[in-house]
ChimeraX commands (.cxc) that place a marker at each C-alpha (Angstrom):
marker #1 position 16.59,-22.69,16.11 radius 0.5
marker #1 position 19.44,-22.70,13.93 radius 0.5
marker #1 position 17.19,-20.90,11.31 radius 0.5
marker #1 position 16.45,-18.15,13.37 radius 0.5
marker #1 position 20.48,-18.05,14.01 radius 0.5
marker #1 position 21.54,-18.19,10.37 radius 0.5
marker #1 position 18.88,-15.21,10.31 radius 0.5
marker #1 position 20.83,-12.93,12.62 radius 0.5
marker #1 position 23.79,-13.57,11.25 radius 0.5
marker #1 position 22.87,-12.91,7.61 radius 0.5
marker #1 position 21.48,-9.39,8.98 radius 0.5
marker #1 position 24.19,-9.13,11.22 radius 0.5
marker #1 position 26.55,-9.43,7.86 radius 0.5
marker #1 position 24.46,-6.49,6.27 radius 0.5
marker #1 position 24.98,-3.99,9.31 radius 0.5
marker #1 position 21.98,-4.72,11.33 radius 0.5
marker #1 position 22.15,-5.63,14.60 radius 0.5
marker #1 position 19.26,-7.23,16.86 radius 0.5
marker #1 position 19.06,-8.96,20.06 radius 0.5
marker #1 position 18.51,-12.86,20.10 radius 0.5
marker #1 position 15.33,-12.45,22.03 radius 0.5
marker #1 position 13.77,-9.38,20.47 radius 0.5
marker #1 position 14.53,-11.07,16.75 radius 0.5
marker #1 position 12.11,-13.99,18.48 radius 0.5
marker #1 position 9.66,-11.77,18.69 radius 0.5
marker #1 position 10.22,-10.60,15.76 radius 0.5
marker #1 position 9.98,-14.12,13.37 radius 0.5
marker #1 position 6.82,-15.18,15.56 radius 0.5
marker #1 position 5.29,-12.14,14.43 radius 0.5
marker #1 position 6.22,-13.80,11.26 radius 0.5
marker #1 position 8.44,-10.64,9.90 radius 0.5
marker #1 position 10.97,-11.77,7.49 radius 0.5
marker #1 position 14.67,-10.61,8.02 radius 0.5
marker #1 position 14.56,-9.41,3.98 radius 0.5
marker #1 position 11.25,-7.09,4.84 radius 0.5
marker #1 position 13.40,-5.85,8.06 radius 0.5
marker #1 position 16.04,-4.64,5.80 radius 0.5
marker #1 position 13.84,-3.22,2.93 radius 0.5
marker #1 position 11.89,-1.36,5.76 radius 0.5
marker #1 position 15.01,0.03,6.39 radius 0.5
marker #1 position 16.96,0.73,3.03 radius 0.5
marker #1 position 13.02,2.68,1.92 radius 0.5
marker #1 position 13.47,5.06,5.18 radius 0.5
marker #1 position 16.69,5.77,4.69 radius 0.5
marker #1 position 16.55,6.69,1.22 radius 0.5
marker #1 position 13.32,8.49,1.40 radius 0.5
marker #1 position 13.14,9.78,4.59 radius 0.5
marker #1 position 9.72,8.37,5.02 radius 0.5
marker #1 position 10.31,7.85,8.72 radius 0.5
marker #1 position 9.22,9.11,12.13 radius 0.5
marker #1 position 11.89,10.31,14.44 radius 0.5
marker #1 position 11.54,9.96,18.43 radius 0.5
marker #1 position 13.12,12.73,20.20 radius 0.5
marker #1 position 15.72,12.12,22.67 radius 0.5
marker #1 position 16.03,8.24,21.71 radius 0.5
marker #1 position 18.12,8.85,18.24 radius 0.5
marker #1 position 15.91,6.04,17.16 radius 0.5
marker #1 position 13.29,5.93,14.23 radius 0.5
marker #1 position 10.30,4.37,13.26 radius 0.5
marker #1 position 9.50,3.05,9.86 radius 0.5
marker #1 position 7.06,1.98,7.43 radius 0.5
marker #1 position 6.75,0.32,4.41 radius 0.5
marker #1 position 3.41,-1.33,2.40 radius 0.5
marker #1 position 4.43,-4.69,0.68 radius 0.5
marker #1 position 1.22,-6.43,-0.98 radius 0.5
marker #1 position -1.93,-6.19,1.56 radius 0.5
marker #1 position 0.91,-5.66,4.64 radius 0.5
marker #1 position 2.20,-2.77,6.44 radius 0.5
marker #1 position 5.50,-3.64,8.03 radius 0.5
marker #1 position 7.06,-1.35,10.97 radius 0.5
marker #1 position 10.51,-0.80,11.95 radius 0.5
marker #1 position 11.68,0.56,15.49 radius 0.5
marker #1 position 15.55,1.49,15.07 radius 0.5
marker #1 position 18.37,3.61,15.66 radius 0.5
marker #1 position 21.24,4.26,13.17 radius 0.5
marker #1 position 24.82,3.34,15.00 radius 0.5
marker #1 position 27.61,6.44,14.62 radius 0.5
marker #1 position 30.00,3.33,13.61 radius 0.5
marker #1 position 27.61,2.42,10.66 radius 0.5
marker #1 position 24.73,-0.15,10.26 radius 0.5
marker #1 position 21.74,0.31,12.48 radius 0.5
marker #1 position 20.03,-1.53,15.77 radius 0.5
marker #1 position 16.52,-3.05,15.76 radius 0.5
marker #1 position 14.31,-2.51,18.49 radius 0.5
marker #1 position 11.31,-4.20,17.86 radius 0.5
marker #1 position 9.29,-4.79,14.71 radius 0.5
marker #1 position 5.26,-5.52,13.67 radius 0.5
marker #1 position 2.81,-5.41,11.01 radius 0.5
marker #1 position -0.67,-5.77,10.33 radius 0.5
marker #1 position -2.59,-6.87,7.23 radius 0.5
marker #1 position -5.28,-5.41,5.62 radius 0.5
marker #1 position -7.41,-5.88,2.73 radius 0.5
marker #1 position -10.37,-3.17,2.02 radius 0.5
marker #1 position -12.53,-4.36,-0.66 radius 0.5
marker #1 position -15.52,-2.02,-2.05 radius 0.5
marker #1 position -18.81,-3.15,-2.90 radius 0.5
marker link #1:1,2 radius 0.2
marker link #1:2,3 radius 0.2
marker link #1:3,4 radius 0.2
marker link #1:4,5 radius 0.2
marker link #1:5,6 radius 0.2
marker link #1:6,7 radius 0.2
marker link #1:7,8 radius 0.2
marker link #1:8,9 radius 0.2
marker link #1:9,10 radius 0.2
marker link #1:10,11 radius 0.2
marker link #1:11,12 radius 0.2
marker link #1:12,13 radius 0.2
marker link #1:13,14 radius 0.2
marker link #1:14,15 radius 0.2
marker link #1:15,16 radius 0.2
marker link #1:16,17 radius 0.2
marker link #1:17,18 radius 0.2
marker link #1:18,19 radius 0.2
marker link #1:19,20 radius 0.2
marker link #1:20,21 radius 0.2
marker link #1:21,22 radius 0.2
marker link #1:22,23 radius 0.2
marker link #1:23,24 radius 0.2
marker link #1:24,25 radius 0.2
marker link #1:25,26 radius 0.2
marker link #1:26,27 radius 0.2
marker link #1:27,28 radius 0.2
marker link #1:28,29 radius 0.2
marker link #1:29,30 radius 0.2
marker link #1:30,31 radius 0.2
marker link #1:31,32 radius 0.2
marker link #1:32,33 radius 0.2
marker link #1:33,34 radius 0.2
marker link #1:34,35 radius 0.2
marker link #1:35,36 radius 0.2
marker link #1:36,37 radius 0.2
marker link #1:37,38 radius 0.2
marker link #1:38,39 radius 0.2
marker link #1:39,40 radius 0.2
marker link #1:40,41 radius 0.2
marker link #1:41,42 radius 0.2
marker link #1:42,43 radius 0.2
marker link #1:43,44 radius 0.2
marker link #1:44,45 radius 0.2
marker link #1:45,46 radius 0.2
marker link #1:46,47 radius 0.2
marker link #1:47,48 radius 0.2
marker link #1:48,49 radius 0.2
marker link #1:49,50 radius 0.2
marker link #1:50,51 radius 0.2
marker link #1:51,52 radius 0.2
marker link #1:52,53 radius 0.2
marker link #1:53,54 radius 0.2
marker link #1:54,55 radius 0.2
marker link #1:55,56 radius 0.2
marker link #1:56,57 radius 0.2
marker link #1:57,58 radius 0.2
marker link #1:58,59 radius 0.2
marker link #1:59,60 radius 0.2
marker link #1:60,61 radius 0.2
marker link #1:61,62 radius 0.2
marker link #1:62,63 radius 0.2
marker link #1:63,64 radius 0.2
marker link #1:64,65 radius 0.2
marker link #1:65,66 radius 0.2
marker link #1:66,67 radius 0.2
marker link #1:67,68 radius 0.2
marker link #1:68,69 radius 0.2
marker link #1:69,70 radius 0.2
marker link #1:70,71 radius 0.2
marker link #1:71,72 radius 0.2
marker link #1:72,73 radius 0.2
marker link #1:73,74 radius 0.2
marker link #1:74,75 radius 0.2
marker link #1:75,76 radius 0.2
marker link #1:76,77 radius 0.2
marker link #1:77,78 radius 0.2
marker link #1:78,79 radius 0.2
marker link #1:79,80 radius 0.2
marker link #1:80,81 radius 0.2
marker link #1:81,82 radius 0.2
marker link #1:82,83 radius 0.2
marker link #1:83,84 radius 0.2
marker link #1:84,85 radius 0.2
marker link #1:85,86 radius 0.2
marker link #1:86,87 radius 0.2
marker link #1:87,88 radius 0.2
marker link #1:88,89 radius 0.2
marker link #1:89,90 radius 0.2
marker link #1:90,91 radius 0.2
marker link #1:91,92 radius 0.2
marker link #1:92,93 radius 0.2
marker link #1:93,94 radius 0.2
marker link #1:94,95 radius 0.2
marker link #1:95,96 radius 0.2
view
């Protein structure tokens, strides 16, 4: 428990903010707080996201290794941004 605590408060410290329960989720879907961030930090400076109309929120993507991690968010007027929920999937396609 106090893991998953020092977790939200280290992303907490670099402008992202997420609910106790929905970071839960989150780390059971085993989604790192680093690979939140880096989801994040790619969109942002590529603009290799999704937005959802009428929510100001986004949804992100980013390939690390054989995974595919997604970001729901919004970005706060104040600064730093809100996660809404987060997965992934893995998959490896090998030929022959």
């Amino acid at each position: 428990m106090s893991d998953i605590l020092d977790d939200e408060k280290h992303l907490a410290a670099l402008g992202i903010h997420i609910s106790h329960d929905i970071f839960k989720v989150i780390r059971s879907r085993l989604i790192w707080p680093y690979a939140l961030k880096e989801v994040i930090d790619h969109a942002e400076a590529t603009g290799d996201k999704l937005y959802l109309p009428g929510q100001n929120r986004y949804l992100a993507r980013m390939r690390r290794d054989s995974a595919t991690i997604y970001v729901d968010y919004s970005v706060e007027p104040a600064g730093g941004c809100t996660i809404h929920t987060a997965y992934g999937h893995q998959v490896e396609i090998k030929e022959g």
